[in-house]
N, C-alpha and C positions, 0 to 999 in steps of 0.2 A: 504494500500500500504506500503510495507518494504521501512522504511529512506526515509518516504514522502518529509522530509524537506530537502536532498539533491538535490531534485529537484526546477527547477524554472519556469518562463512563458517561457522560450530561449528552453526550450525542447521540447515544444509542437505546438512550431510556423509551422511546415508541419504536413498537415493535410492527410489521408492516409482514409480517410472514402470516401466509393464509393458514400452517401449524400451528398451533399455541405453543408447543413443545421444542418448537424450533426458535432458536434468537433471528436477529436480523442477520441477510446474508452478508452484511458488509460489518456487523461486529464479531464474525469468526474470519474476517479474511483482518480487520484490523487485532485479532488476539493473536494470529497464525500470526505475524509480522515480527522477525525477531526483534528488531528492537522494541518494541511492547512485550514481548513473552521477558527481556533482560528486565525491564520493566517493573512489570508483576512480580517476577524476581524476589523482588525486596521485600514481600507479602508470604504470610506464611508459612516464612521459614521455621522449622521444628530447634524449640529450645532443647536441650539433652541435660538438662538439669533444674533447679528451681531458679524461679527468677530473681536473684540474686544480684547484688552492683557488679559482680563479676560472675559472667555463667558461661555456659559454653553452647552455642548454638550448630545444629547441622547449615554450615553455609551454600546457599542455594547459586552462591555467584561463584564459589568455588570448588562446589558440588563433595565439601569434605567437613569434617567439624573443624569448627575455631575457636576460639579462648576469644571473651569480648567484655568490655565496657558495657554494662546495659541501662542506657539512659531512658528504654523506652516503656519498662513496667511501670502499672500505675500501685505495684505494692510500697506505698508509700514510707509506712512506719516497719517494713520487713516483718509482717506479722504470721504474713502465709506461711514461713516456716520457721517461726519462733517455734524453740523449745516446748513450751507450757501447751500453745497451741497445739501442735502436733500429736504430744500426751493426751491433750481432753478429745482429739478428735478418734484418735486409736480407742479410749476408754469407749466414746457416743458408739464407734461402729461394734466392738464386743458386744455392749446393752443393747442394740438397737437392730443390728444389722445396715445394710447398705441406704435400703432408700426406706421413705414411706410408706410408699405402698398405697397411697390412697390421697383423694382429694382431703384439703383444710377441713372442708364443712360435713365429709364423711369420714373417714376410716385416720386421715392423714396426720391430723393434728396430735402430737404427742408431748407429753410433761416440757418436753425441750421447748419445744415452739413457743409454748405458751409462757415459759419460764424469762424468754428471751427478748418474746413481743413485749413482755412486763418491763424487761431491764430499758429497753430501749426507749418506752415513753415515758419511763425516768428520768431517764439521760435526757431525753432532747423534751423535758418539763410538759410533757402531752399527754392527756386526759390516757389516752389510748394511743394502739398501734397494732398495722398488720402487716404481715410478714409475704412476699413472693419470690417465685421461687430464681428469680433475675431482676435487675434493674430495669430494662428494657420493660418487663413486663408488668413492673410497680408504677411507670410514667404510663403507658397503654391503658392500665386497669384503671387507674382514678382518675385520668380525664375522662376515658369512658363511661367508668360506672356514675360518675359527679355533674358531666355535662350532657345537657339536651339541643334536641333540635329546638332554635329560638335564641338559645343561651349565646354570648361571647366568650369568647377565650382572645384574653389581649396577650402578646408575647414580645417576650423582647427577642430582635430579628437573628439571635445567635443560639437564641434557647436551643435543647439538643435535638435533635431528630425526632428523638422515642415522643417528646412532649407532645411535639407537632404531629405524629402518630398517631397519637392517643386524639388529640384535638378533632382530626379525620374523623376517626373511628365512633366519637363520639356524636356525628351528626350537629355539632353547634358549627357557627361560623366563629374563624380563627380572623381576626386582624393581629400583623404585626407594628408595633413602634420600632424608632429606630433603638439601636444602640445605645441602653444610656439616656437617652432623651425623652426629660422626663415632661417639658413641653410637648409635643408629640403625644405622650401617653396624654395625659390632661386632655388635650383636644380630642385623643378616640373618647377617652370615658365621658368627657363631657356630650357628645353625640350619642353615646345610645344608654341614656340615665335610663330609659324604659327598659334594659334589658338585666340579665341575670348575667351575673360579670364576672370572673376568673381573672387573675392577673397574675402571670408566670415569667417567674426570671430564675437565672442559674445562681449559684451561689461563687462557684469561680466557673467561669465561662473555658471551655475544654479548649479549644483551638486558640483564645489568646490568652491566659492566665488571669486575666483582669477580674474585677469584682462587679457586682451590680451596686448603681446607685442607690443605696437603701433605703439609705434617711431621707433623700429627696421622691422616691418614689411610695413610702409609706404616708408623705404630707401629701400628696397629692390622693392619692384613696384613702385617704383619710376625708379628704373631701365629698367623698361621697361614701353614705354611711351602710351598703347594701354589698360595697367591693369588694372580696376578698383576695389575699395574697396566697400564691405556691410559689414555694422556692422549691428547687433544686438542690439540694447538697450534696453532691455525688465526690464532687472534687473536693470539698472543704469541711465534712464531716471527718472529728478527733483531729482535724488540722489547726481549724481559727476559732478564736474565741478562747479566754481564761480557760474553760474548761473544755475546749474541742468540740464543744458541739455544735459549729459549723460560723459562718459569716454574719448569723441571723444574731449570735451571742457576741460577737464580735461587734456589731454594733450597736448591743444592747436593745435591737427590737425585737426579743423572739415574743411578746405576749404581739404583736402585731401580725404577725404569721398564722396565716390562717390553718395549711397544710404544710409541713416538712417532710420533704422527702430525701431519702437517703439510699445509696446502695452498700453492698460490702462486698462488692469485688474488688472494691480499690484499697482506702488507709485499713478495713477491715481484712484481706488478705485471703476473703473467701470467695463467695458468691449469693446474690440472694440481693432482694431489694426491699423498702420499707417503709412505710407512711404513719407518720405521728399525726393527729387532730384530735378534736374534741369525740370524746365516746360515742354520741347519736353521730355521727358523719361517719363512723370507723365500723360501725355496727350495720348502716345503709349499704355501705358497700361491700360487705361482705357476700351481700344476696344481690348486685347488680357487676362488680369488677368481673368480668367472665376470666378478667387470667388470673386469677384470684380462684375463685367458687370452682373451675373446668380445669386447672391443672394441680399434678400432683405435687403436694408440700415438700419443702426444701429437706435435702439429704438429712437423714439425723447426725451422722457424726460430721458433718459441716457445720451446722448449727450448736453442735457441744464444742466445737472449735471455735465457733463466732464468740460465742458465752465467753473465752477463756480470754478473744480478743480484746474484746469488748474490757473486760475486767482489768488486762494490761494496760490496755492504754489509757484508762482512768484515774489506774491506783497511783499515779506521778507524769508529773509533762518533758519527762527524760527523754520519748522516744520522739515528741511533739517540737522539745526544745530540739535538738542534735537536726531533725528536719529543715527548722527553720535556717539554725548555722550554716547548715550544708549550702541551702538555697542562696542566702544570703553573700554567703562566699563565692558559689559559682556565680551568679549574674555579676559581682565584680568583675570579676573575670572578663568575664561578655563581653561588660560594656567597656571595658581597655582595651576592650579587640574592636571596640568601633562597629558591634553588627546592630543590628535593629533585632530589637527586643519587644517591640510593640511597647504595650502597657500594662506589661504582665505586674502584679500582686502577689503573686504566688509562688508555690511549686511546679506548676506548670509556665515553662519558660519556653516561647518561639523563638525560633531562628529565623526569619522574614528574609527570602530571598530575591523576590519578585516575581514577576512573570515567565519568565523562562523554565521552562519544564524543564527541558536538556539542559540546560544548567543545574538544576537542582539535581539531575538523578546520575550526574557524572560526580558530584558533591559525594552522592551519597553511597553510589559505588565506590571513591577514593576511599572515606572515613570506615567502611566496614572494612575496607584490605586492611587498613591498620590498626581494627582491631576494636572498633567503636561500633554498637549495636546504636544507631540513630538512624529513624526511618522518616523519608519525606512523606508530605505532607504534599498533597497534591489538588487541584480542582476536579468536582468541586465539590470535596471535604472544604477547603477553603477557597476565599476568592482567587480567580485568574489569575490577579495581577499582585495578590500578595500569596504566592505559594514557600513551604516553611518547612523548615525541621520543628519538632517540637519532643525539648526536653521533658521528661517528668523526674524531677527529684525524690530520691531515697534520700530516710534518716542513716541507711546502711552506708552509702560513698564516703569513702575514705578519703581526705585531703590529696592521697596522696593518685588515687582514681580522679580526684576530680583534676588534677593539677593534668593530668594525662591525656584526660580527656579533653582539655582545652589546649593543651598542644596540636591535639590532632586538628583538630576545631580550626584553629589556628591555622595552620597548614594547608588544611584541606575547604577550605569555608573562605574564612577571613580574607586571605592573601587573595582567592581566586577573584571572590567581590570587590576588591581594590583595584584589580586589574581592568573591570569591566570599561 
């Protein structure tokens, strides 16, 4: 195919094959295309150990294992295979066996779950809380089960996939605001006072690190007294806030938070997703969230592993503090290398390259030869014209990992974008 690499997945999203089973003729002649199959490459290559600041992956560009840098898990606090963890999860699967065996509302639900749904709308100060069996499936099920046809869901235009998902799925109409722009939001809410109104923003926005406007977008639904808020805490739950429970504690508005939502595939080191609100709202959705009620409850020995999480990263801000360090140390780093960092907040740090694809994936070929798991960041996961690497910081990297990894960075990144 001529200038494979000016294409992307956004082209081939309508399918024109009279099969349903068949893709379009022209995105298997664009996947046959070696330089898209080098490409793809960089996707799904098999890790051969835990995700760890340093693991070993099967490399798919040099078709052997390698020893690597891994900037790209989002186990944040290294919890996936903490000690303690690993023990309560071996204990859950002896007690429990492998999985459940059954939906929540029948057979599924076991001492664990319920033990765990309790800990967590503790934690994050909510009446209640329910438990699924993925994050994707926690943002899907409570728009769904929460919003109608009639209803709005306002969003901020970065909010994650799953939210906007769930928005579909649920038959309401979805407007988005900009970025942050809490004029903008004002002017939707102020146009449809007649309506039943959701307002959803991330807690750190995944593709640029930043945070949502809080305090300026709580005075604005504050103005109208019918609005409620859903956050997202996927990235910033046991990250922000005195006691880690997310961006909303961090700036001291969680009684303004209408729903909290949370996963723990990420600073939790498991899998599984979770919604804190008031009791009648957690109790409604039980009998309307279909991915909720229609699938089967989370692994028991996951969930006795979650518990052990959950319990470490509370009992002190060790693993919370060392994360921040980390962070704080590498974007120094960064920003003496002169790259664009966006206006990350976080542990989630981009590398903004621009528009150049083939730029970016000759980048990102150079930095795993030597030995760095960083994976671009391509459209349109992000825009065209700001395509990215995107860090995610461990409390696990070691000074002397991060120093290394910003040589490479350096080398393979920095200098090349000077030259342009």
């Amino acid at each position: 195919m001529k200038n494979a690499l000016s294409f992307s997945l956004a082209d081939f999203f309508f399918n024109d094959s009279p099969d349903v089973l068949s893709p379009p003729s022209d995105f298997e002649e664009w996947m046959n295309d070696p330089r898209t199959q080098e490409c793809f490459g960089f996707f799904e290559q098999q890790l051969l150990s835990a995700p760890k600041s340093s693991t070993e992956i099967l490399s798919n560009l040099e078709g052997k294992p390698k020893k690597v840098i891994n900037l790209t898990s989002y186990n944040y606090l290294g919890l996936s295979f903490h000690p303690e963890v690993i023990q309560a999860a071996i204990e859950g699967l002896q007690k429990y066996g492998l999985g459940a065996s059954g939906a929540p509302l029948l057979s599924g639900t076991l001492d664990l779950h319920a033990k765990f749904a309790r800990m967590l709308a503790d934690f994050k100060q909510k009446e209640d809380c329910i438990l699924f069996s993925s994050g994707l499936a926690g943002n899907l099920g409570i728009m769904q089960g929460i919003l109608r046809k009639g209803d709005l869901l306002v969003l901020d235009e970065k909010c994650h996939k799953s939210v906007i998902d769930g928005g579909t799925l649920s038959g309401a109409r979805m407007q988005f605001f900009d970025h942050n722009d809490t004029e903008h939001l004002a002017q939707i809410l102020d146009k449809n006072k007649d309506k039943r109104i959701l307002v959803a923003v991330d807690g750190v926005y995944s593709m640029d690190g930043d945070l949502p406007n809080l305090p300026e977008i709580v005075k604005i639904c504050d103005l109208f007294p019918d609005v409620r808020i859903y956050i997202d805490e996927a990235h910033s739950t046991l990250i922000f806030g005195a006691n880690g429970r997310g961006v909303a504690e961090y700036f001291g508005l969680e009684d303004k938070i209408g729903i909290s939502f949370g996963t723990l595939s990420k600073s939790f080191g498991g899998v599984g997703g979770f919604v804190c609100s008031n009791a009648k709202i957690i109790r409604y959705l039980k009998g309307y969230a279909s991915s909720y009620s229609f699938s089967c409850a989370s692994s028991p020995p996951v969930v006795a592993g979650l518990i052990k999480a959950l319990e470490i990263a509370t009992r002190d801000s060790t693993l919370r503090d060392k994360l921040w360090e980390n962070t704080h140390y590498f974007k120094k780093n960064l920003q003496d290398l002169k790259l664009d960092l966006g206006n990350t907040e976080s542990q989630v740090i981009p590398i903004i390259i621009g528009s150049s694809g083939e730029l970016l994936f000759e980048m990102a070929r150079d930095v795993q030869k030597k030995g760095l798991f960083l994976l671009p960041i391509d459209f349109p996961a992000v825009p065209a014209t700001s395509r990215r690497f995107r860090i995610s910081v461990s409390s696990q990297l070691t000074k002397d990992e991060i120093d290394k990894a910003c040589n490479i960075i350096e080398d393979s990144i920095a200098k090349r974008l000077k030259k342009k």
